[in-house]
OpenMM code with the backbone's topology and positions (N, CA, C; nanometers):
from openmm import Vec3, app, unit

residues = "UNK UNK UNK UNK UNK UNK UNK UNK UNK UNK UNK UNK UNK UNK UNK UNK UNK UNK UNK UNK UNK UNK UNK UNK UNK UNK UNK UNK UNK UNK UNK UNK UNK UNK UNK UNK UNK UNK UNK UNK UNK UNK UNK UNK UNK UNK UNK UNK UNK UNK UNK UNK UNK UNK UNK UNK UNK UNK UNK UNK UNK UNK UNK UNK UNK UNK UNK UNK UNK UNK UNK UNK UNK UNK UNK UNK UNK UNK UNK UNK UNK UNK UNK UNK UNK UNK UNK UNK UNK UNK UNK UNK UNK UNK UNK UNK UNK UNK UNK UNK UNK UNK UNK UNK UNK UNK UNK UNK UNK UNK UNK UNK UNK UNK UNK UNK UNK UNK UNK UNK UNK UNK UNK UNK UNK UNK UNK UNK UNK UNK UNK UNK UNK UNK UNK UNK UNK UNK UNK UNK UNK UNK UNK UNK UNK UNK UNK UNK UNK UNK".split()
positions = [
    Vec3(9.4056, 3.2408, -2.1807),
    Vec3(9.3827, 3.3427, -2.0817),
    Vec3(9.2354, 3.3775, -2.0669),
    Vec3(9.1732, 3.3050, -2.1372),
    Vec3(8.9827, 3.3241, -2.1438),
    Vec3(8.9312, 3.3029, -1.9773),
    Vec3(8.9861, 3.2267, -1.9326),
    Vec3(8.9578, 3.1720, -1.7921),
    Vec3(8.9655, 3.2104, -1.6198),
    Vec3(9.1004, 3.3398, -1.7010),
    Vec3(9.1203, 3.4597, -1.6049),
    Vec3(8.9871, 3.5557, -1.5725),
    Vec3(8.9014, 3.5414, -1.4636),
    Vec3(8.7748, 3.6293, -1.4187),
    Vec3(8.8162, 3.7476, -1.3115),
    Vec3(8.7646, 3.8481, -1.2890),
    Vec3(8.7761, 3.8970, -1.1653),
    Vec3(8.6395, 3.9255, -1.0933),
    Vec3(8.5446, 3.9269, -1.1352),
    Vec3(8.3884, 3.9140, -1.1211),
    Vec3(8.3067, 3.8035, -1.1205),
    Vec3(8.2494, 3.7242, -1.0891),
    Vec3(8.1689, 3.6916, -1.1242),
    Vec3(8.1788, 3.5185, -1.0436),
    Vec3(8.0782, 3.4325, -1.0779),
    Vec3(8.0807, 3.3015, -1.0914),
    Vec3(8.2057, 3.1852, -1.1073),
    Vec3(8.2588, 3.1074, -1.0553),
    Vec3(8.3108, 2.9879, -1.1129),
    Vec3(8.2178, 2.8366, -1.1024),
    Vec3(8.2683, 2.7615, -1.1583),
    Vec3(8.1897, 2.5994, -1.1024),
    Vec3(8.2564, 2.5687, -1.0164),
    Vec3(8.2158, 2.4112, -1.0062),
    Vec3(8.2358, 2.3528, -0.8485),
    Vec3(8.3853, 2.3685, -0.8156),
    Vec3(8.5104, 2.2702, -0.9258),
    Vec3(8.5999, 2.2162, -0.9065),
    Vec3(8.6853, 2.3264, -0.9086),
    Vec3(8.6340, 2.4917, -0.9743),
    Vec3(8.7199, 2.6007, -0.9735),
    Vec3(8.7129, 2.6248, -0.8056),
    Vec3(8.5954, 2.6746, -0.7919),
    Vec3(8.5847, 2.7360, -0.6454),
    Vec3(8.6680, 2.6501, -0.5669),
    Vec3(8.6873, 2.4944, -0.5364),
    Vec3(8.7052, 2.4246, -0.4605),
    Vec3(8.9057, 2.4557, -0.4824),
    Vec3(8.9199, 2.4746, -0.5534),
    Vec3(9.0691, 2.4830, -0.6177),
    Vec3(9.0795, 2.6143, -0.5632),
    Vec3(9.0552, 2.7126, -0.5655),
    Vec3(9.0782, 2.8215, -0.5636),
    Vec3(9.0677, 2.8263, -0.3890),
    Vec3(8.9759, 2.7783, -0.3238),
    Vec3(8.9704, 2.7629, -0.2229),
    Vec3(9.0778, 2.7255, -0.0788),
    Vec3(9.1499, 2.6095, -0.1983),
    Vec3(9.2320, 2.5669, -0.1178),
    Vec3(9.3595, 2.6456, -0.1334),
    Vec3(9.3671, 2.6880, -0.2665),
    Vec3(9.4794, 2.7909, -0.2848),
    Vec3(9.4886, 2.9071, -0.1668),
    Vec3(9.3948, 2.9466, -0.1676),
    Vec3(9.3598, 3.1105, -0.0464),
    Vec3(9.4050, 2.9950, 0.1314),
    Vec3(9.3602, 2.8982, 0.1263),
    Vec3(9.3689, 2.8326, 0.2878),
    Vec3(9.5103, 2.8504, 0.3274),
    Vec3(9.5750, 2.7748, 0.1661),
    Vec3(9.7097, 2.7719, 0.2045),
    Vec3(9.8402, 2.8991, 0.2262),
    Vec3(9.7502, 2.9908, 0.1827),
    Vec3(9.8179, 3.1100, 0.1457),
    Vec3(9.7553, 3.1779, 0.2712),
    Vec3(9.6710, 3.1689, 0.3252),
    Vec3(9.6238, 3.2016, 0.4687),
    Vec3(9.7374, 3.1606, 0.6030),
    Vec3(9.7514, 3.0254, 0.5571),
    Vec3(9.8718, 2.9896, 0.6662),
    Vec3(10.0097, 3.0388, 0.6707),
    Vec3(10.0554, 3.0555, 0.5124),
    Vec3(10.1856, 3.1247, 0.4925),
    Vec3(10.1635, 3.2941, 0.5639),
    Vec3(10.0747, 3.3347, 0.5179),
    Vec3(10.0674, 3.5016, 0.5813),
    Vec3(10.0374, 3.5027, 0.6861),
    Vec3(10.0225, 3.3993, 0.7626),
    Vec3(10.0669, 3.4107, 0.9227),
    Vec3(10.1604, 3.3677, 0.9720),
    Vec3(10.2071, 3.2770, 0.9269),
    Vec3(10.3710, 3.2282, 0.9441),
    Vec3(10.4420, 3.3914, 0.8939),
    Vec3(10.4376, 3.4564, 0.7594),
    Vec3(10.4696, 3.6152, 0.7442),
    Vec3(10.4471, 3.7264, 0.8470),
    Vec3(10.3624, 3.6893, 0.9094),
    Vec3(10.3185, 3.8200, 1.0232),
    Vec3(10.4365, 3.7937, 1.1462),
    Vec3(10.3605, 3.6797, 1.1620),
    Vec3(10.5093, 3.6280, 1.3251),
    Vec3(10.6344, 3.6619, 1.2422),
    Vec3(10.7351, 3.6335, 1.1283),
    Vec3(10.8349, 3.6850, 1.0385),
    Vec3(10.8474, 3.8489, 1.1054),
    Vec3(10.7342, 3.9168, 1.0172),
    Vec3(10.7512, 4.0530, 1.0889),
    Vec3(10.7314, 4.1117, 1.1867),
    Vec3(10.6512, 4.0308, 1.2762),
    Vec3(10.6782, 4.0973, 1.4266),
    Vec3(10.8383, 4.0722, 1.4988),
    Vec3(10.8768, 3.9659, 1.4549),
    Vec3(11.0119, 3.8938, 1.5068),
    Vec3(11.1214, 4.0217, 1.4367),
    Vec3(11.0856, 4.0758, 1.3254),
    Vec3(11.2210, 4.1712, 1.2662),
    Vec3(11.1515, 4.3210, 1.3359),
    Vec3(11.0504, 4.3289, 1.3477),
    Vec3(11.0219, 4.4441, 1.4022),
    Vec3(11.1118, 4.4930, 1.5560),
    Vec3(11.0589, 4.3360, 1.6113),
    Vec3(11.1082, 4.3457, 1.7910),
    Vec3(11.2617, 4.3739, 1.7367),
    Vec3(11.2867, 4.3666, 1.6685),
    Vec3(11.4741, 4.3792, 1.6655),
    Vec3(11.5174, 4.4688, 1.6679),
    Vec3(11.4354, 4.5515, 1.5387),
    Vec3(11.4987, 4.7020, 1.4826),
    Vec3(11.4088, 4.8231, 1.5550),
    Vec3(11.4869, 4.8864, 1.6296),
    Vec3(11.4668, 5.0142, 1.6894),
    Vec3(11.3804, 5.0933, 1.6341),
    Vec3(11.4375, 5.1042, 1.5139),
    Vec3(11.3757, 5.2036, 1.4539),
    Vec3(11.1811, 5.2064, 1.3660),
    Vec3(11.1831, 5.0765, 1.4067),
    Vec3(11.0845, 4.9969, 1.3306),
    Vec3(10.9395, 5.0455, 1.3997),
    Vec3(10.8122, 4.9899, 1.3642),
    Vec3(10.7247, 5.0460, 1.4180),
    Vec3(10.6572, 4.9412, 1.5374),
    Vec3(10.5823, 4.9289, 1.5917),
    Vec3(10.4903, 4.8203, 1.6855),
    Vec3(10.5254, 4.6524, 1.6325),
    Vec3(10.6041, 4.5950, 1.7335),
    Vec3(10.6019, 4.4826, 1.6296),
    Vec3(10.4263, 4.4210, 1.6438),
    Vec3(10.3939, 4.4530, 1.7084),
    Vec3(10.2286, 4.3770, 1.7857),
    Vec3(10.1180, 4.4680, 1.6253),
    Vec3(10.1745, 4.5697, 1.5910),
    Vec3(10.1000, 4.6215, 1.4548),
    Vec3(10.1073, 4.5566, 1.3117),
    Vec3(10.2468, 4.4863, 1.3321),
    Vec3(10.2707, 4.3970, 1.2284),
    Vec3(10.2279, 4.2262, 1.2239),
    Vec3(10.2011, 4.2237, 1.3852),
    Vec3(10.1214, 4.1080, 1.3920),
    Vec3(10.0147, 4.0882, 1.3553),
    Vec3(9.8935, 4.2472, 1.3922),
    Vec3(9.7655, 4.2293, 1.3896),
    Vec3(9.7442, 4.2864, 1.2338),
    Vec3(9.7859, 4.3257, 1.1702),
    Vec3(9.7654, 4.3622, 1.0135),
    Vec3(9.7937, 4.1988, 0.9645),
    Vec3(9.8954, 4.1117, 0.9836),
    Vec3(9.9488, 4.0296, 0.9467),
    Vec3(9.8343, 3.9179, 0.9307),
    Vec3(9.7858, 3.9043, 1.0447),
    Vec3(9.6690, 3.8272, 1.0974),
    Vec3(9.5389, 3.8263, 1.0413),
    Vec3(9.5350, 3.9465, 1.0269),
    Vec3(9.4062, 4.0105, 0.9735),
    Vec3(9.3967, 4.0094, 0.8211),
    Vec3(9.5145, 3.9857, 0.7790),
    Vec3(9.5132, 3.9632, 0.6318),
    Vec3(9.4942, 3.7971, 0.6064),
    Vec3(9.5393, 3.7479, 0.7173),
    Vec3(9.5397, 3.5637, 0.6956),
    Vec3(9.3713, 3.5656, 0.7054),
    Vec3(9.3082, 3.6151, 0.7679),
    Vec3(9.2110, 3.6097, 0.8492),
    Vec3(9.1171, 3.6603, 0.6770),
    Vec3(9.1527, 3.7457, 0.6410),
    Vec3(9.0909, 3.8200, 0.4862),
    Vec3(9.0855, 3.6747, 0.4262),
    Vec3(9.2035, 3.6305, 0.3931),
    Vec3(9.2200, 3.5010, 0.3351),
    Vec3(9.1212, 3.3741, 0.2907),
    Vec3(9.0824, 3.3484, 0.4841),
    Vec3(8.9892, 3.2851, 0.5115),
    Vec3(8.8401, 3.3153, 0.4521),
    Vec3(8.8023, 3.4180, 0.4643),
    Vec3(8.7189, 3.4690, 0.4575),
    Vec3(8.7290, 3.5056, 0.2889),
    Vec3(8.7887, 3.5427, 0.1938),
    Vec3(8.7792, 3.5324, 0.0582),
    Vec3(8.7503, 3.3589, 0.0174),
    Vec3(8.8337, 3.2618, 0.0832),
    Vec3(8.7786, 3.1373, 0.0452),
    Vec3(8.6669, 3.1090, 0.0687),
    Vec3(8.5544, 3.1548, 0.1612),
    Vec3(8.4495, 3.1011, 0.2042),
    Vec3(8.3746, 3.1990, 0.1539),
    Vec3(8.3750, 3.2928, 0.0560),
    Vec3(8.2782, 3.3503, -0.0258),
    Vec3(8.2824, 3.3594, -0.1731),
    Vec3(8.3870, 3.2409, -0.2079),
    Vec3(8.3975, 3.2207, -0.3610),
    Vec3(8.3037, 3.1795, -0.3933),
    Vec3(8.1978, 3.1146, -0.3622),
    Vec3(8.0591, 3.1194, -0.4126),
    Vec3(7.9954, 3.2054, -0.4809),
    Vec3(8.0084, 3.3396, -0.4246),
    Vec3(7.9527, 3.4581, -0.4205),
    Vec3(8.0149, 3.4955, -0.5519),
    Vec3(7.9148, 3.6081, -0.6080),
    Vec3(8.0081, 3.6431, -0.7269),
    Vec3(8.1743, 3.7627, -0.6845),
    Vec3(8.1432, 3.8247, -0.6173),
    Vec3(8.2335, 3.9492, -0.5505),
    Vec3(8.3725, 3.8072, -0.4287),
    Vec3(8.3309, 3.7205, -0.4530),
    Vec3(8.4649, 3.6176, -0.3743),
    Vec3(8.5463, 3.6364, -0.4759),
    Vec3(8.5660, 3.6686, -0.5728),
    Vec3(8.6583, 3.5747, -0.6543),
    Vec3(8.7522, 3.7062, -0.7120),
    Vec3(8.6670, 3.8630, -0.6676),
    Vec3(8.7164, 4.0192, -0.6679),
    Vec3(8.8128, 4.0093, -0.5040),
    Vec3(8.7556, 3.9082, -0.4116),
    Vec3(8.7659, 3.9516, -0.2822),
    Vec3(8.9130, 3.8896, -0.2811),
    Vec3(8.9629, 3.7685, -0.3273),
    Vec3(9.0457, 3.6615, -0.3803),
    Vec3(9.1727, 3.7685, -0.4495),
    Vec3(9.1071, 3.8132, -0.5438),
    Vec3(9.2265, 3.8766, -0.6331),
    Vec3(9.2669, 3.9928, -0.5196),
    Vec3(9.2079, 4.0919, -0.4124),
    Vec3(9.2989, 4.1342, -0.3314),
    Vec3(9.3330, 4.1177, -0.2119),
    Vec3(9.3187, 3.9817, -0.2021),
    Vec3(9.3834, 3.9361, -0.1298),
    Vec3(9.5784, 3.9358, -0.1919),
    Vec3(9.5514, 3.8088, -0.3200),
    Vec3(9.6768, 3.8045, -0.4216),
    Vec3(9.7802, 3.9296, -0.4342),
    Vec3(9.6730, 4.0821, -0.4225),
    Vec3(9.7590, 4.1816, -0.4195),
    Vec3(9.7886, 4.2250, -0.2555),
    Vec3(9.7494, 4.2200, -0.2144),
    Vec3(9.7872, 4.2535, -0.0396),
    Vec3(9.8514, 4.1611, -0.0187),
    Vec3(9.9211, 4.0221, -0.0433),
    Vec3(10.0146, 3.9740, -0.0216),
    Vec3(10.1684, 3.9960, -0.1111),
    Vec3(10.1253, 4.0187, -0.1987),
    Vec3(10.2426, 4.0864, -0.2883),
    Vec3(10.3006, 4.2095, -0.1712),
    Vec3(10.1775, 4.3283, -0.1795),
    Vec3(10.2360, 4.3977, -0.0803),
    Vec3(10.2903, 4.4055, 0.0257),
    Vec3(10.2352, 4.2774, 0.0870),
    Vec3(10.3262, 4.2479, 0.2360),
    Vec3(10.5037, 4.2588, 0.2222),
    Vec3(10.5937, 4.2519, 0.0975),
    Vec3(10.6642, 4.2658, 0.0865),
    Vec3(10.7501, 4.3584, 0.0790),
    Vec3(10.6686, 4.4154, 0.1009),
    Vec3(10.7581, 4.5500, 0.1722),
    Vec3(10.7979, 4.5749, 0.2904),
    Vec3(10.7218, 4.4759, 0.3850),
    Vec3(10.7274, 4.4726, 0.5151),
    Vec3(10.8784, 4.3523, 0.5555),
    Vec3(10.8483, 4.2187, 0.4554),
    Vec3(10.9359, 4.1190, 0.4889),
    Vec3(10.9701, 4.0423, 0.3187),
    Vec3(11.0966, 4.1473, 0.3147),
    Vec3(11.1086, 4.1071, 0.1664),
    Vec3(11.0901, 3.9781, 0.0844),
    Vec3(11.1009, 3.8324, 0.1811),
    Vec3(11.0905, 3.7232, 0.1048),
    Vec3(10.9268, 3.7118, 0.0515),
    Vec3(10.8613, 3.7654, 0.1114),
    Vec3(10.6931, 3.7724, 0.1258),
    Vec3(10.6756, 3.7542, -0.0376),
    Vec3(10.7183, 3.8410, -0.0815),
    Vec3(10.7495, 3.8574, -0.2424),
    Vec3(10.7544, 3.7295, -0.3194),
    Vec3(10.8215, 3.6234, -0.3195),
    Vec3(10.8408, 3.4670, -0.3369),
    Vec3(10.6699, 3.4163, -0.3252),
    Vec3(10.6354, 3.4349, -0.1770),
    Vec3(10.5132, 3.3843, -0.1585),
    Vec3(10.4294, 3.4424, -0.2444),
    Vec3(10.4231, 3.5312, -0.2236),
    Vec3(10.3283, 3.6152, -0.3492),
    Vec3(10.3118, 3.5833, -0.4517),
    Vec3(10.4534, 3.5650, -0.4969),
    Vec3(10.4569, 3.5152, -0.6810),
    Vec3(10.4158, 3.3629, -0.6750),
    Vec3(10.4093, 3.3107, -0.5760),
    Vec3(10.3955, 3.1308, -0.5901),
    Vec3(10.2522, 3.1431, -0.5554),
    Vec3(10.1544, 3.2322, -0.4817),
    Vec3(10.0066, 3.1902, -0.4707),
    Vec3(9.9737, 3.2611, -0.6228),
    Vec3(10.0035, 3.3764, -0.6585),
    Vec3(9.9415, 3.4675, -0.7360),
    Vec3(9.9987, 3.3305, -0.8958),
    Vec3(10.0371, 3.2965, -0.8634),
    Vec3(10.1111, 3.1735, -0.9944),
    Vec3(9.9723, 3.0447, -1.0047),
    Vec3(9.9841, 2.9688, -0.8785),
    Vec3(9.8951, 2.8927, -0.8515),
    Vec3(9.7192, 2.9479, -0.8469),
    Vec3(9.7021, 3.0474, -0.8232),
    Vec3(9.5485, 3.1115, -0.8247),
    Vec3(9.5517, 3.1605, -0.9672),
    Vec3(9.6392, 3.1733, -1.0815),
    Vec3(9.5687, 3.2008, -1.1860),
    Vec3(9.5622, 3.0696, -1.2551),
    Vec3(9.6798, 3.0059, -1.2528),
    Vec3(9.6775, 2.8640, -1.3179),
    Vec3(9.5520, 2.7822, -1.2228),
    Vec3(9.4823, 2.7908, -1.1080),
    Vec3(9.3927, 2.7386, -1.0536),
    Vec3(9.2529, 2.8086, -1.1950),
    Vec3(9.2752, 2.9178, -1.2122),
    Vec3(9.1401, 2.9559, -1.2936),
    Vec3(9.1382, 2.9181, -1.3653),
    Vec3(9.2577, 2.8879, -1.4820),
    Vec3(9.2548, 2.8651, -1.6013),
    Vec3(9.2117, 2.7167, -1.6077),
    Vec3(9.3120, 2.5943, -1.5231),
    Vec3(9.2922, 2.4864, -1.5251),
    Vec3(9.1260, 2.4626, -1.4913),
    Vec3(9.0898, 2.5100, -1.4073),
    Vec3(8.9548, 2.5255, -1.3036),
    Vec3(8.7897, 2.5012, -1.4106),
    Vec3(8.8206, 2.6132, -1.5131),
    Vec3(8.7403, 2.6261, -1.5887),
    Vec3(8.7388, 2.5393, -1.7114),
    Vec3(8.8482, 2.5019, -1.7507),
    Vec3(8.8726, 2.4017, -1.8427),
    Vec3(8.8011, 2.2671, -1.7954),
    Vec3(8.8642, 2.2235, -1.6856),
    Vec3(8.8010, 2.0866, -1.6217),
    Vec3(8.6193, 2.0941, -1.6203),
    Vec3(8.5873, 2.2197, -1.5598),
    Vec3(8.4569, 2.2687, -1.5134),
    Vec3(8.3905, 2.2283, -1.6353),
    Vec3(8.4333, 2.2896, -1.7855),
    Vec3(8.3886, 2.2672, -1.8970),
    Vec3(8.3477, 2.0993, -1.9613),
    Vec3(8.4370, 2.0432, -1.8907),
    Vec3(8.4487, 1.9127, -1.9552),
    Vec3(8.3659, 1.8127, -1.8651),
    Vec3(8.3488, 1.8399, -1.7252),
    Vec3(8.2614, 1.8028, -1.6333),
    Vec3(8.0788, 1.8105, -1.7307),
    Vec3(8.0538, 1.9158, -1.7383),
    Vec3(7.9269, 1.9690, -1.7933),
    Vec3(7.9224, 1.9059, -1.9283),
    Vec3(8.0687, 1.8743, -2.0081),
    Vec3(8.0161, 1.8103, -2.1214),
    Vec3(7.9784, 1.6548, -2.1160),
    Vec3(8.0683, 1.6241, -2.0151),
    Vec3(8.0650, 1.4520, -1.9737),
    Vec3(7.9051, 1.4424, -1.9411),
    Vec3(7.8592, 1.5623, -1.8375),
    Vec3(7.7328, 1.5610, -1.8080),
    Vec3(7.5968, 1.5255, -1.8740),
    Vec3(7.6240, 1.6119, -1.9725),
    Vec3(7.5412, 1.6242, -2.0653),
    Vec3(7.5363, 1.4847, -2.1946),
    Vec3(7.6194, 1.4490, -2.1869),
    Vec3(7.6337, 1.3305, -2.2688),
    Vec3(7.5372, 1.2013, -2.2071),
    Vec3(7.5686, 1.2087, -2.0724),
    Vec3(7.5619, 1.1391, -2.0273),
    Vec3(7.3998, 1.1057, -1.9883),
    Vec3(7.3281, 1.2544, -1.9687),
    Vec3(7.1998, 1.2498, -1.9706),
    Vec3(7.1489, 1.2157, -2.1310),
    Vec3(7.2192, 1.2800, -2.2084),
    Vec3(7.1477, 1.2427, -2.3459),
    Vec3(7.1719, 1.0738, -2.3816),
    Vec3(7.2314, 1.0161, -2.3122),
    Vec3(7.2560, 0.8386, -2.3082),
    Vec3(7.1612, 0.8343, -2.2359),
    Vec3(7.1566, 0.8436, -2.1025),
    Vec3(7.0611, 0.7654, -1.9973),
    Vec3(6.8861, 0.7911, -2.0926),
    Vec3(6.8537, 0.9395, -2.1695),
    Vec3(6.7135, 0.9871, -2.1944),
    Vec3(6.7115, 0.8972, -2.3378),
    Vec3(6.8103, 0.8853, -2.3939),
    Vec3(6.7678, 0.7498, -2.5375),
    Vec3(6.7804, 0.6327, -2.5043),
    Vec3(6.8264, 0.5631, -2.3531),
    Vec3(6.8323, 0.4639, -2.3104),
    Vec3(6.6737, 0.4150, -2.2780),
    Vec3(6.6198, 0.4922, -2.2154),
    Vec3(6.5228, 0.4702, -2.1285),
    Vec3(6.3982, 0.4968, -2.2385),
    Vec3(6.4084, 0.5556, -2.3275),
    Vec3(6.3210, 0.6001, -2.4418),
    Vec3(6.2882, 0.4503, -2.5547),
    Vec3(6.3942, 0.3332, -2.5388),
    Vec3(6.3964, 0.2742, -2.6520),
    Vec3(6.3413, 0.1468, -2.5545),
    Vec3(6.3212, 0.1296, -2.4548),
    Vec3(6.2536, 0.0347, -2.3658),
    Vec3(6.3646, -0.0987, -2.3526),
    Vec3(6.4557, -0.1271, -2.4359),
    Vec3(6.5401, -0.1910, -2.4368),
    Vec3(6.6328, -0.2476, -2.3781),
    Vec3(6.6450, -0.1998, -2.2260),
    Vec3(6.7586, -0.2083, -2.1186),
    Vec3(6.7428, -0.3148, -2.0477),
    Vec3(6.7899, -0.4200, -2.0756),
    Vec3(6.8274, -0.5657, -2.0123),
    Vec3(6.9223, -0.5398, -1.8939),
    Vec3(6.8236, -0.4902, -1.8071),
    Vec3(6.8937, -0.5118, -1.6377),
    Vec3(6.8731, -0.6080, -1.5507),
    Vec3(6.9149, -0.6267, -1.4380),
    Vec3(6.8751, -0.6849, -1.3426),
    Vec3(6.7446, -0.7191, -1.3230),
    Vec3(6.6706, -0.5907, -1.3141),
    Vec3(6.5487, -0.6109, -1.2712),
    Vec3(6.4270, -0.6437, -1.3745),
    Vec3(6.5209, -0.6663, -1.4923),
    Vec3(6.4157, -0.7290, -1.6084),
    Vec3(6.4671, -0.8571, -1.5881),
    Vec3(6.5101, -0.9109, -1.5220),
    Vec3(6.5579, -1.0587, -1.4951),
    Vec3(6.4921, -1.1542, -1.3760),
    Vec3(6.4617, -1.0306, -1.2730),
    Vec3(6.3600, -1.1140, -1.1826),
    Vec3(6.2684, -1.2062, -1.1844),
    Vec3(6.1747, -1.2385, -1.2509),
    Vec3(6.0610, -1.2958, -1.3027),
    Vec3(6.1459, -1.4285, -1.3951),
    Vec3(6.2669, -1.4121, -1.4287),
    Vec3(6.3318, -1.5454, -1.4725),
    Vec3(6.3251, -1.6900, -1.4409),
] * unit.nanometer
topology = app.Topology()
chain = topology.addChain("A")
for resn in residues:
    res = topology.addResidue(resn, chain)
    for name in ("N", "CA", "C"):
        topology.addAtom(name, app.Element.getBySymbol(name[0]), res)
């Protein structure tokens, strides 16, 4: 659970994960909005169905806009309420609830996995420069281009 943030920074392959998590969860909460304008127009008693569209929308629209500032350190605060304003949509269209639990499932297992990989990226990295800097240090590298002059 080290990997769970609500502030701050991720690396590449988190943000990019997390990213796509919010896109897809952008499309479901508008497929949810049309849901509740469609039960609104029904029930009498209900409020604007056109209010349940444009909240609906506007939250897909949040969505968007939390994915494209996970860069930022405050994306990834902006992300987590999103996760809770879709939970809440379920009050409006009870299955919403399902969706909720399946992004809010996938966006934490996106962090945890996210940062793990991220970790192992930077170690591969680093290895990899400390090979190439004793490679090049020992003059020794029988390449191609020590072959030209053959």
């Amino acid at each position: 659970m080290r990997g769970i943030i609500f502030y701050g920074t991720t690396g590449k392959f988190t943000w990019r994960m997390l990213a796509t998590v919010l896109g897809g969860e952008a499309l479901c909460i508008a497929l949810g909005a049309l849901v509740a304008r469609g039960l609104a127009a029904t029930d009498a008693t209900a409020a604007s169905p056109t209010a349940y569209l444009v909240v609906g929308i506007g939250l897909a629209a949040l969505a968007v806009v939390a994915a494209g500032t996970l860069r930022r350190p405050w994306g990834i605060t902006l992300g987590w309420a999103v996760q809770a304003l879709t939970l809440l949509s379920a009050l409006v269209v009870p299955l919403m609830l399902v969706v909720g639990i399946f992004f809010l499932t996938m966006w934490v297992t996106c962090l945890i996995q996210g940062a793990r990989i991220d970790a192992e990226v930077l170690e591969r990295e680093a290895a990899a420069a400390e090979a190439s800097g004793s490679a090049e240090g020992s003059g020794s590298v029988d390449g191609p281009a020590d072959r030209v002059g053959e």
